[in-house]
N, C-alpha and C positions, 0 to 999 in steps of 0.2 A: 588473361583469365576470363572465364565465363562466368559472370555474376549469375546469369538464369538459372546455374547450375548451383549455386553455392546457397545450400541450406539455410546459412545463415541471416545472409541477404536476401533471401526471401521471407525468411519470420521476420525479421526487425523491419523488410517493406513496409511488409503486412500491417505490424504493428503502427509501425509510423502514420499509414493510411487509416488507421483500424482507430487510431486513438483523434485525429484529426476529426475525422468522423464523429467518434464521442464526444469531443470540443463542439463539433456545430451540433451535434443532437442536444446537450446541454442547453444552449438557447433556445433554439428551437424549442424543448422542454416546457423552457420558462418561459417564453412568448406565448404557447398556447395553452399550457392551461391556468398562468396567470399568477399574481401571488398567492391566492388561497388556496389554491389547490396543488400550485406547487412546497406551500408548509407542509399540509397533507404528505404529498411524496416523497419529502425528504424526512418525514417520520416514519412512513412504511421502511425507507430505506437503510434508515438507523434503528429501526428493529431487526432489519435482515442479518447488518453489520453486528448486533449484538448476537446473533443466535451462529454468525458466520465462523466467532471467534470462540464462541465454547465448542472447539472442538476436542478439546484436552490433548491435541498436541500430537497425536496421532498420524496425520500427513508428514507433521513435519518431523515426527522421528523416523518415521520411512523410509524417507525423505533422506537422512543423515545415516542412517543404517546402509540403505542398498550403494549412496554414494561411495563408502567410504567400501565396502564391500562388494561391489560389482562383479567380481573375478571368481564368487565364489558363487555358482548360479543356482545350486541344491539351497543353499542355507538365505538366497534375497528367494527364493521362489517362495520355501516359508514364510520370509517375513513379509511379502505381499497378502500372502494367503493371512494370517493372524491381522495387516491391516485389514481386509474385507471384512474380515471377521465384525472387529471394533467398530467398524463402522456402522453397521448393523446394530449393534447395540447401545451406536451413539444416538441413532434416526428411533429407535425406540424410547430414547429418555426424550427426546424431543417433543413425540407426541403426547408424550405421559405428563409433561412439563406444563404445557396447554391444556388437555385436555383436567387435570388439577385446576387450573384458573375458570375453566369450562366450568366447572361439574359445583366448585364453592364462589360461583360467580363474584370473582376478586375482578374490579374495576382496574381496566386496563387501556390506555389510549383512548378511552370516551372523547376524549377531547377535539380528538381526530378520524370517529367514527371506524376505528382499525378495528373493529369483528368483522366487519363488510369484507376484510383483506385476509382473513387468517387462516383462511385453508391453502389460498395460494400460496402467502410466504411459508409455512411449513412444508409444503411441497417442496418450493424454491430450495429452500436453506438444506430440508437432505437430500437433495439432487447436488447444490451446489458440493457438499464435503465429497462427495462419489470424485466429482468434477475435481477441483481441487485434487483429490488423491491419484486420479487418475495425469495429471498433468502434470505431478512431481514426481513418475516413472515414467513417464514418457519422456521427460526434459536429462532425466540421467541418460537413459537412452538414443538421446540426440534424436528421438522419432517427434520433428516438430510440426507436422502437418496436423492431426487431430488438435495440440493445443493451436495451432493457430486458426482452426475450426471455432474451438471452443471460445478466442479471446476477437473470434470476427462477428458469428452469429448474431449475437447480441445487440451490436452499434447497425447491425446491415439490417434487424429487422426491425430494429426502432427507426431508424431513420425513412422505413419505407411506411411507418403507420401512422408518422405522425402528423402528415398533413391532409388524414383523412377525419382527425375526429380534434375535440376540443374538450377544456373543464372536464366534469370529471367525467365522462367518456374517455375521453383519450389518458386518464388517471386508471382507468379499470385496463381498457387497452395496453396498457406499458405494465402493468403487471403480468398480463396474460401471454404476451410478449416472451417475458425472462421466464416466465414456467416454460414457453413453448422450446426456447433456445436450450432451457437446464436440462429438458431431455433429448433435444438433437444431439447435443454433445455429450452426452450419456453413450448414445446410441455410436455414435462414430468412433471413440476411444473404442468399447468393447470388439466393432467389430474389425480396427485394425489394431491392435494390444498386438504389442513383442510379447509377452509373458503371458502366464495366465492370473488371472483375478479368480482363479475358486477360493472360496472361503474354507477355512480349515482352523482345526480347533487345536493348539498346543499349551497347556496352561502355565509350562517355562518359558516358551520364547513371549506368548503374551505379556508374562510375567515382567519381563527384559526390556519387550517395546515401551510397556506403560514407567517403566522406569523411567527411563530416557524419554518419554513424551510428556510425565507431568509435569518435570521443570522447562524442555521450551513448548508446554501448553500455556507457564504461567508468564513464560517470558513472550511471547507472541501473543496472548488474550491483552495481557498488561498493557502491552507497547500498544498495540491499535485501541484499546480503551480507550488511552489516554486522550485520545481525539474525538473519541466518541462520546467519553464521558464530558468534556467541551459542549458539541452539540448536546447534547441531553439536558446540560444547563439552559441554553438558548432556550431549546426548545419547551424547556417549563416554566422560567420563570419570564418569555418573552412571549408576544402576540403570533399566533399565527402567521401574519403579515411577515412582521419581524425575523421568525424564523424563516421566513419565506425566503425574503432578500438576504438571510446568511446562507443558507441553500445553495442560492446562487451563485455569490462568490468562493463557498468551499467547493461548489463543484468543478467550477470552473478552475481555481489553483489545481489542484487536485488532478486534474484532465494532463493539466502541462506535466506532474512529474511522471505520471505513468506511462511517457513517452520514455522516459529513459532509466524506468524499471523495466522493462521489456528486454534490456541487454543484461541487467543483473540477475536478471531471474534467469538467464542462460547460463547464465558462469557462476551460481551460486556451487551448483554441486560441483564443480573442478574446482571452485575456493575450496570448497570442506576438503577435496580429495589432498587439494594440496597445503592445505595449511595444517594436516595430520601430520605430514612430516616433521621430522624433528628438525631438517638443517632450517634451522633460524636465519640463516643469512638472505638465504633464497628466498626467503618467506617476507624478510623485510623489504628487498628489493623487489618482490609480486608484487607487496601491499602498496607500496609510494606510489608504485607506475600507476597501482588503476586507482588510487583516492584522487591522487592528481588528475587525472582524466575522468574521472567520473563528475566527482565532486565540480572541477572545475565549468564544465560544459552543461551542468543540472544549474548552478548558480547565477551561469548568464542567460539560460534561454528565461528562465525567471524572469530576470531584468527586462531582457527584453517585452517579455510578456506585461510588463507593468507598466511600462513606455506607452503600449497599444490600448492598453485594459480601456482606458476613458475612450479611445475613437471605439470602441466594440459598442458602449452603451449610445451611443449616438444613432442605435437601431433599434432600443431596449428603453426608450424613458423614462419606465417604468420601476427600474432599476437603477435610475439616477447616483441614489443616495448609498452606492454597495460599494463606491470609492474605496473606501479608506479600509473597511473590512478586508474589502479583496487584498491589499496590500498586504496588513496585518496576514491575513490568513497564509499568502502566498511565501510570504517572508519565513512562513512559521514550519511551515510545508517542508520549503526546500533546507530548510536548517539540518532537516533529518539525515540527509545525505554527507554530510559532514562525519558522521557516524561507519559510513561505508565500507566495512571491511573489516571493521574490530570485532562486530557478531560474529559472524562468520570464523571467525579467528578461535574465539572462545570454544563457541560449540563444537569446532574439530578438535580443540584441545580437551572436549569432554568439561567443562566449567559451564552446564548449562545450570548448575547449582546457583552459582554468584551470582550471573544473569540474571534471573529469575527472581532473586531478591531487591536488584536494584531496580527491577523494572516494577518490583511491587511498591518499592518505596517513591519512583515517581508516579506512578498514579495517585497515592495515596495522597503526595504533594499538589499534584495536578486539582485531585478535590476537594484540598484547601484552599487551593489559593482562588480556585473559582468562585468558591463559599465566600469569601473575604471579598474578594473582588465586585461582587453581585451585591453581597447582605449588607455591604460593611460600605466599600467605596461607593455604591450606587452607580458601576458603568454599568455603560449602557452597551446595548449586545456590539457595537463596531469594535470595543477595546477587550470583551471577555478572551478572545485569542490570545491576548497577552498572557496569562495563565499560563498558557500549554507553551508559551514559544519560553518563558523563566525555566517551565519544567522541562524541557528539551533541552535549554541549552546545560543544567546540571548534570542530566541523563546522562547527555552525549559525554559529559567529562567522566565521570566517574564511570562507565563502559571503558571508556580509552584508554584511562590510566590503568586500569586491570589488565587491560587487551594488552600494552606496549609493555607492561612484567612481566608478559608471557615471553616475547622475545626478544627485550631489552637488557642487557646488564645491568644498565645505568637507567633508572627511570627516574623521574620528579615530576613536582605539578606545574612545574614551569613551563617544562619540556611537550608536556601532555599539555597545556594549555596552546602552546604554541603549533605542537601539530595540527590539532582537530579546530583551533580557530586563528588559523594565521591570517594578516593584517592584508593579505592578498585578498581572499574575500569576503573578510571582515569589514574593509573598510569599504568596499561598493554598500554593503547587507546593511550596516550605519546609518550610512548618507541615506539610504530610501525611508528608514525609518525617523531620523531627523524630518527630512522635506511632508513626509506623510504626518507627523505630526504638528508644523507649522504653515506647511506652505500645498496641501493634498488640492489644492483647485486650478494650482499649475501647472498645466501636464510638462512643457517644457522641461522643467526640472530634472523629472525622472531619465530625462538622457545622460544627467551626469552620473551614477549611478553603472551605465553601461558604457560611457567611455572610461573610467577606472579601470571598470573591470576588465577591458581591452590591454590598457595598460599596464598593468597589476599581472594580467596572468598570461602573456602572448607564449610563453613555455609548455604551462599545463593545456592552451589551447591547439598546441600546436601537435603534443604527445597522442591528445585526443585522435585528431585527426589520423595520426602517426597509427595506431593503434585501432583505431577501425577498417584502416586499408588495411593493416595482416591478418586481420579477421575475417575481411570479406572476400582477402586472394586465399585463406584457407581454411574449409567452413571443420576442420578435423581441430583447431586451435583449443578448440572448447569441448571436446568431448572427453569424458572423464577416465 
C-alpha cells in the first residue's frame, strides 16, 4: 500500500504534526508573553469560545442532514443553501449583540482591557462559523485537503510570529494572526467546494433545519460550556496571574486530546450514517470495536502526558506551581472520551430532544457545584476542575444509559456503569488522582498509573493499532 496516497494518512499526518505544533506554540505562548498577559489571552480566548458555541446548532444539523442524506443531491444542495443562509443571519445577531453592549456602554471584560480586541474577535467568531460549516461538508465529502488547510494555517502561522515579538505585542500579533488564518481558510474552502454554498431562501426547509439544530445547538453550546463556564469561574473570582497559570495547564491538557479528535471528527458522519440503521447488532458490535480503541489509546497518551508534564516545566519555572491543576485538568479532559459513541448514537436515532436536556442539566450542575466549590469550600483555582470532572462523570452516565436503551434489550445501571467506566481505565484514572492528591511532587509515581494501564488494556491496545492499519491500507473505510 501507498500511504502517500492514502487520504486518510495524510489528514491524521497532518493533524498529528499540526497538533504537535500547537503543544509547542502553547509554551512558547506562555514563555513569551509571560503570566499577565497570558491571563489576558486566555480571556480573549474564552470569549471567542463563548460566541463559537452560540451558534444555534446550525453546522451541526447540516452536518447530520446531508450525512444521513448524501445520495439525494437536489434535496443536501438545499439544505446547504438554507445553511448559508442562517449563517448570515447568525454573523448579523453577533454584531447587533456587541454593538447593544457598545451603544448602552454595559461594562465588559474591563478587567482585561478586552475593547482593545473586539473588533477582531467579532471578525474571528463569524469567519470562524463559515469555517466550521464549511469543514463539516467537506468532511461528509471525504474532500480533506481544505480542512486540513483550515486546521494547519493557524499553528504554522503562530509558530512563525512568535519569536519575533513579546508581552503585549506578541498578544495583539496572535490575534491578528487567527483573523489572518479565519479568512485564508474562508478563501480555500470556496475556491475548492464539491457543492455550491449559494445562499437561498426556503422558509420549510429552514423551518426543518432549525428544528433539528435548536436541540443539538443546546446539546453542543451546554457540553462545551460546561468547561467554559469552569474557566469563567477562575477567571473571575481568581487573579490575573492565577488565571494565567490555569491557562496554561488547560491548554496544554487540551492540545493532547485534539490529537485524537482529529480521527473522530472523520468518522463522525459514517457513525450518524451508520448508527441510523435499524440492525442493532451491527451497531453494537461498530460501537465496542471503536470505544475500545478510542477511548483506550486517548487514556494512556494521557498518562503518559502526566509522567512528562513536570520534566516540560523544568524549561518554564515560571509555571512551577501548575502541577497539580494540570493533572486535575488532564484527568477531567480525557474522561470525556469515555462518552465516545453514545452521542452520536442518539442524534442518528433522532433523540437530540433527551440530549439536550441532560446536557442542560449538567451545566446547570456544573454551576453549582463551582458556586459551592469557590463561595462555600474556599478552593483554591488548582482544585475548582473538580466541579466539571463530578459533572462529567454524571453526564457521561446518564447519556449511556439512554444510548445503550436504544440498542439494548436488557439495560441497567450496573451494566451502564460498567461499560462507560470499566476498572480497566478506571483504575490507572484513580491511582493518578490518589498520587496527585497525596504524593503530586513525585514525579516517579505517576509511572504507575501507565504501567496499569499497559496491563489493564494490552486488548483495547492492540485493536487500536489493528484498526488504524485498515484505515490507512483503505482511505474509502470512512467515507459515508
Amino acid at each position: 500500500m501507498n500511504l502517500f496516497k492514502n487520504k486518510i494518512f495524510i489528514y491524521t499526518s497532518s493533524r498529528y504534526l499540526t497538533y504537535g505544533l500547537h503543544f509547542l506554540n502553547s509554551l512558547l505562548i506562555a514563555r513569551f508573553l509571560g503570566v499577565f498577559y497570558l491571563g489576558i489571552w486566555g480571556f480573549v480566548m474564552l470569549v471567542l469560545q463563548y460566541l463559537l458555541r452560540m451558534n444555534f446548532g446550525i453546522s451541526n444539523s447540516i452536518n447530520a442532514i446531508v450525512s444521513i442524506n448524501k445520495n439525494n443531491s437536489s434535496y443536501v444542495s438545499q439544505v446547504i443553501g438554507i445553511g448559508v443562509t442562517l449563517l448570515f443571519i447568525l454573523s448579523a445577531l453577533i454584531l447587533f449583540f456587541f454593538s447593544f453592549l457598545y451603544f448602552f456602554s454595559i461594562d465588559f471584560g474591563t478587567k482585561y482591557s478586552f475593547e482593545q480586541y473586539l473588533v477582531y474577535i467579532i471578525a474571528i467568531a463569524i469567519l470562524s462559523h463559515f469555517n466550521l460549516f464549511f469543514s463539516n461538508i467537506f468532511r461528509v465529502y471525504g474532500k480533506l485537503s481544505a480542512i486540513t488547510f483550515n486546521q494547519t494555517i493557524l499553528p504554522v502561522l503562530t509558530f512563525l510570529s512568535i519569536f519575533f515579538f513579546e508581552g503585549k505585542e506578541l498578544l495583539i500579533v496572535l490575534i491578528r494572526v487567527y483573523l489572518l488564518s479565519s479568512v485564508l481558510s474562508i478563501m480555500f474552502y470556496l475556491f475548492t467546494s464539491p457543492v455550491s454554498f449559494k445562499p437561498i431562501i426556503n422558509r420549510d426547509l429552514a423551518k426543518k433545519v432549525l428544528s433539528k439544530a435548536f436541540y443539538l445547538f443546546i446539546y453542543n453550546a451546554c457540553f462545551y460550556l460546561i468547561i467554559i463556564v469552569t474557566r469563567t469561574f477562575v477567571s473571575d473570582y481568581f487573579t490575573i496571574e492565577e488565571f494565567g497559570y490555569f491557562t496554561f495547564a488547560f491548554t496544554l491538557a487540551s492540545a493532547v486530546l485534539l490529537i485524537f479528535e482529529s480521527m473522530s471528527f472523520l468518522i463522525f458522519p459514517k457513525l450518524l450514517n451508520r448508527f441510523s440503521q435499524k440492525d442493532n447488532l451491527n451497531v453494537v458490535v461498530l460501537l465496542d470495536s471503536l470505544r475500545d480503541s478510542y477511548v483506550s489509546i486517548s487514556h494512556l497518551s494521557m498518562h503518559v502526558v502526566i509522567l512528562f508534564y513536570p520534566f516540560c516545566l523544568l524549561f518554564f519555572p515560571e509555571f512551577i506551581s501548575t502541577g497539580k491543576v494540570f493533572v486535575f485538568t488532564a484527568l477531567t479532559v480525557v474522561i470525556t472520551t469515555n462518552l465516545f459513541g453514545y452521542q452520536g448514537l442518539m442524534i442518528a436515532r433522532e433523540k437530540e430532544k433527551t440530549i439536550s436536556f441532560i446536557t442542560v442539566f449538567a451545566l446547570i450542575l456544573n454551576l453549582i457545584l463551582n458556586y459551592i466549590f469557590i463561595n462555600f469550600f474556599k478552593f483554591q483555582y488548582e482544585y475548582v476542575m473538580l466541579a466539571t470532572m463530578i459533572t462529567y462523570f454524571i453526564y457521561i452516565f446518564i447519556v449511556s444509559f439512554y444510548g445503550r436503551n436504544i440498542i439494548y434489550n436488557r439495560n441497567n445501571f450496573k451494566a451502564t456503569f460498567l461499560d462507560v467506566f470499566p476498572l480497566k481505565w478506571m483504575i490507572p484514572f484513580l491511582s493518578s488522582m490518589f498520587i496527585t492528591f497525596l504524593y503530586d511532587n513525585y514525579i516517579i509515581f505517576y509511572l504507575i498509573p501507565v504501567i496499569l494501564f499497559f496491563i489493564l488494556n494490552t486488548k483495547g491496545l492492540i485493536n487500536s493499532f489493528k484498526m488504524a492499519r485498515n484505515i490507512f491500507a483503505n482511505s474509502k473505510v470512512l467515507d459515508v
